[in-house]
C-alpha positions in Angstrom: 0.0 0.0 0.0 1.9 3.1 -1.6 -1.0 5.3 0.8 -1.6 4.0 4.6 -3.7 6.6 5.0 -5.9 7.3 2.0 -9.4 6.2 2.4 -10.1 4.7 -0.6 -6.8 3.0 -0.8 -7.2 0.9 2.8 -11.3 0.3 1.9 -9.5 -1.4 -1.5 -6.9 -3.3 1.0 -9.2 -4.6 3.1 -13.0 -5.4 1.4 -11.9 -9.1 1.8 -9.2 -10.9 4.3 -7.0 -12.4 1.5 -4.3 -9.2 1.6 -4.4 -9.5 6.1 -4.0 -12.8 6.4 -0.9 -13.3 3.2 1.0 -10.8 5.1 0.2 -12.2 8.7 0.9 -15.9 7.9 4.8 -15.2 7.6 5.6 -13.2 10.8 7.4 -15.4 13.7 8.8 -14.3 17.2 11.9 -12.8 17.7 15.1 -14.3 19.1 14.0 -14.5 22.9 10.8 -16.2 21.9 8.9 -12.7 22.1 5.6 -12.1 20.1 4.2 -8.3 19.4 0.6 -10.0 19.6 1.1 -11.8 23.2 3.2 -8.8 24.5 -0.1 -6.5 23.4 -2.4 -9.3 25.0 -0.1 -9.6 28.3 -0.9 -5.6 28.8 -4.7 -6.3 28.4 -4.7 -8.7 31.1 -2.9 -7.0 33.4 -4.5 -4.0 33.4 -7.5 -6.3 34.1 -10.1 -3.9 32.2 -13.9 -4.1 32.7 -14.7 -2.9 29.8 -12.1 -3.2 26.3 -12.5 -1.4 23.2 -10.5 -2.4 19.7 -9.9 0.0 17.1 -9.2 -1.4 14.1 -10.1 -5.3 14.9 -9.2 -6.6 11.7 -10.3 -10.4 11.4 -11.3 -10.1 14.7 -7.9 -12.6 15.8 -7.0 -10.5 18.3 -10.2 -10.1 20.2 -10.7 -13.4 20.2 -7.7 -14.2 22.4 -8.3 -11.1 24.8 -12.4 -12.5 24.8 -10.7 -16.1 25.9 -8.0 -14.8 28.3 -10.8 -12.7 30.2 -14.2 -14.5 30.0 -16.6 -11.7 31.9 -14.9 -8.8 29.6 -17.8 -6.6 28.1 -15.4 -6.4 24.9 -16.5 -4.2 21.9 -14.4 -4.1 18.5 -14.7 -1.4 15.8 -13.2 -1.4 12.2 -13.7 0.5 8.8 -13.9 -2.7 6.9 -17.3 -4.4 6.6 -15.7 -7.9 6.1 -13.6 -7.6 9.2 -16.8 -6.7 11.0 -18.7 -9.4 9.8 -15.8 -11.7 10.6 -14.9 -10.4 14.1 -19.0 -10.6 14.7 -18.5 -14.2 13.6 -15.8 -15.1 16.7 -18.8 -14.1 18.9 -17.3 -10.8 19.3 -19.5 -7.2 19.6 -18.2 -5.6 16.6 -19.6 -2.4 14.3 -18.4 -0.5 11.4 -17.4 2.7 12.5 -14.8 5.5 12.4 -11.8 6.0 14.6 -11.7 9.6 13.7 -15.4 9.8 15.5 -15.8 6.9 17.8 -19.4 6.3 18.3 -19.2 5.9 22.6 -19.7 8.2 25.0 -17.2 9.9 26.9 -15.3 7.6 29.6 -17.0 4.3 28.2 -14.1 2.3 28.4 -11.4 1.0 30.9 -8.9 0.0 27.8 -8.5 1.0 24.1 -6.6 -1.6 22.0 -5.4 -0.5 18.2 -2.9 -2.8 16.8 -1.0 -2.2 13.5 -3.9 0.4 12.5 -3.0 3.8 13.5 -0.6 4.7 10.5 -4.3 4.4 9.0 -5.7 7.1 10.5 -5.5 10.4 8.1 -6.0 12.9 11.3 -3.9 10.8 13.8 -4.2 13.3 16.6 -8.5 13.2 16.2 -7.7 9.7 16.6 -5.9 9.9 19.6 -7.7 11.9 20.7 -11.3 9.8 20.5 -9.5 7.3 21.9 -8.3 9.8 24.6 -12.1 10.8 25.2 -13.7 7.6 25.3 -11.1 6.3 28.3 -12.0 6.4 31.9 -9.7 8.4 33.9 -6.7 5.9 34.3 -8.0 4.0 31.4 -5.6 2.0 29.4 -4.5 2.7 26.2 -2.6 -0.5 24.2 -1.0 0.3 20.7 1.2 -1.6 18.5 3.0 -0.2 14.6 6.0 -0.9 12.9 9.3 0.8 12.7 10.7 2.7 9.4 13.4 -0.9 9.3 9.9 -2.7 9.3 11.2 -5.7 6.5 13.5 -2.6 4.7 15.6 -5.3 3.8 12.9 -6.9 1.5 11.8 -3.4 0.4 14.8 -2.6 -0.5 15.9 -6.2 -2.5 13.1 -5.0 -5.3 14.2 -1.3 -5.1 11.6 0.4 -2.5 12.7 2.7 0.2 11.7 1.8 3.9 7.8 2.7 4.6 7.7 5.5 6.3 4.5 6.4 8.9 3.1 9.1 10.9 2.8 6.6 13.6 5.6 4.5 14.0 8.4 2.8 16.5 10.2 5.7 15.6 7.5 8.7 16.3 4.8 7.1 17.8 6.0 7.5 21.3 6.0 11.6 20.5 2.5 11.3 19.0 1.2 9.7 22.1 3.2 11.8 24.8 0.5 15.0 23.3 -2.5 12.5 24.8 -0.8 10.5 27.4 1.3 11.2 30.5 2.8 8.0 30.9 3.8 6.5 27.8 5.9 3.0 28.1 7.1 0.6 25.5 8.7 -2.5 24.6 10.3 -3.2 21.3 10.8 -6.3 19.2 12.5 -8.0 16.3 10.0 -10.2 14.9 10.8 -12.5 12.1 8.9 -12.5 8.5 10.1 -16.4 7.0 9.2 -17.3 3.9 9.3 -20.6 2.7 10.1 -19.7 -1.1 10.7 -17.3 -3.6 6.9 -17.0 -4.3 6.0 -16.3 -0.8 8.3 -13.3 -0.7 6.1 -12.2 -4.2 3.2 -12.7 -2.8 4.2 -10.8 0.6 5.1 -7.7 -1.5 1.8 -8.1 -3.9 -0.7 -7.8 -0.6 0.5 -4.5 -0.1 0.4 -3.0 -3.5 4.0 -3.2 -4.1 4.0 -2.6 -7.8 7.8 -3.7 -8.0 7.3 -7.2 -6.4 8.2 -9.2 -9.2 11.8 -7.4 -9.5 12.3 -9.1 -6.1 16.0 -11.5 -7.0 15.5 -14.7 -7.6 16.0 -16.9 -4.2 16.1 -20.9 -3.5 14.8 -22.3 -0.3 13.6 -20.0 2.5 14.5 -16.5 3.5 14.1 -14.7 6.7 13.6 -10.8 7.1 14.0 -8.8 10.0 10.8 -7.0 11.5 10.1 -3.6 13.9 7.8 -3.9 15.8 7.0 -1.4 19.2 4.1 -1.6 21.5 2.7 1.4 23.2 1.5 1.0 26.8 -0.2 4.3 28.1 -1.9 6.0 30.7 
């Protein structure tokens, strides 16, 4: 995707799960076993919310695990995507189309916000933030996960693309958050993308738009990528 934040672009991206789940299937822990999911997940359960809002629920994966982790959660998951509704609705998860520039809940509805991988989406970031801000309880919980500007540069790079840059990244996403947040804490990771084959790595670059994936060098056997990968705790 040549435009994380134009509209049209991520409604294109994600009507259907195909694009998601190509790019998801590759990703591994990093060295010391660590997963950016389960590190997220970890924070929802210890902050031991009442009641959890997701932003951005893709496939509804995610929810799923926080809904099985903590039973008597009143859980609620939001995306822009009708297909990720409809298949976070089919988990058994509360879920609703619905912007995160204008979150449909009323002020302190919420003892924990979750958006993983979603707010270099967001065309306004700070309106998002901000939402999220407003929908939190005082001392609410605020759990967000993006990728660095080294996110798989190395595989950008191999087929002549610079390293995505974001408005909400490892790199500036601690900034962005310290404008809405007073306590901001993170914990970054190297997760691994392996592909088994030469076609895998094609197909990686295709479910983002890449236009160049097919100058990608010619590999035998598997190949492994470096990822960047931060999550945000904040308060």
């Amino acid at each position: 995707m040549t435009d994380l934040t134009s509209p049209d672009a991520v409604r294109r991206q994600y009507a259907a799960e195909g694009n998601l789940q190509t790019r998801s299937s590759v990703w591994h822990p990093d060295a010391d076993g660590r997963d950016p999911s389960q590190v997220a997940l970890d924070a929802v359960v210890e902050a031991a919310p009442a009641r959890m809002l997701e932003v951005g629920c893709g496939t509804g994966g995610f929810a799923a695990r926080v809904r099985d982790a903590l039973p008597e959660l009143d859980l609620v998951a939001i995306d822009a995507s009708e297909r990720f509704v409809e298949l976070t609705s089919a988990r058994g998860v509360t879920a609703h189309v619905a912007d995160a520039q204008a979150l449909p809940f009323e002020d302190s509805s919420f003892d924990l916000v979750a958006a993983l991988w979603m707010l270099y989406h967001v065309p306004d970031l700070h309106r998002g933030l901000a939402e999220v801000r407003r929908v939190l309880r005082p001392g609410g919980t605020f759990v967000a996960v993006t990728n660095g500007d080294q996110h798989v540069a190395e595989l950008r790079r191999a087929v002549g693309r610079p390293p995505m840059v974001t408005h909400f990244s490892s790199e500036n996403g601690e900034a962005a958050l310290g404008r809405h947040f007073s306590d901001v804490r993170r914990e970054d990771l190297r997760p691994r993308a392996v592909f088994p084959d030469h076609a895998a790595a094609v197909a990686y670059l295709a479910s983002a738009d890449e236009p160049s994936q097919r100058d990608l060098p010619w590999f035998d056997g598997p190949r492994e990528y470096a990822g960047q990968v931060t999550v945000f705790v904040c308060r």
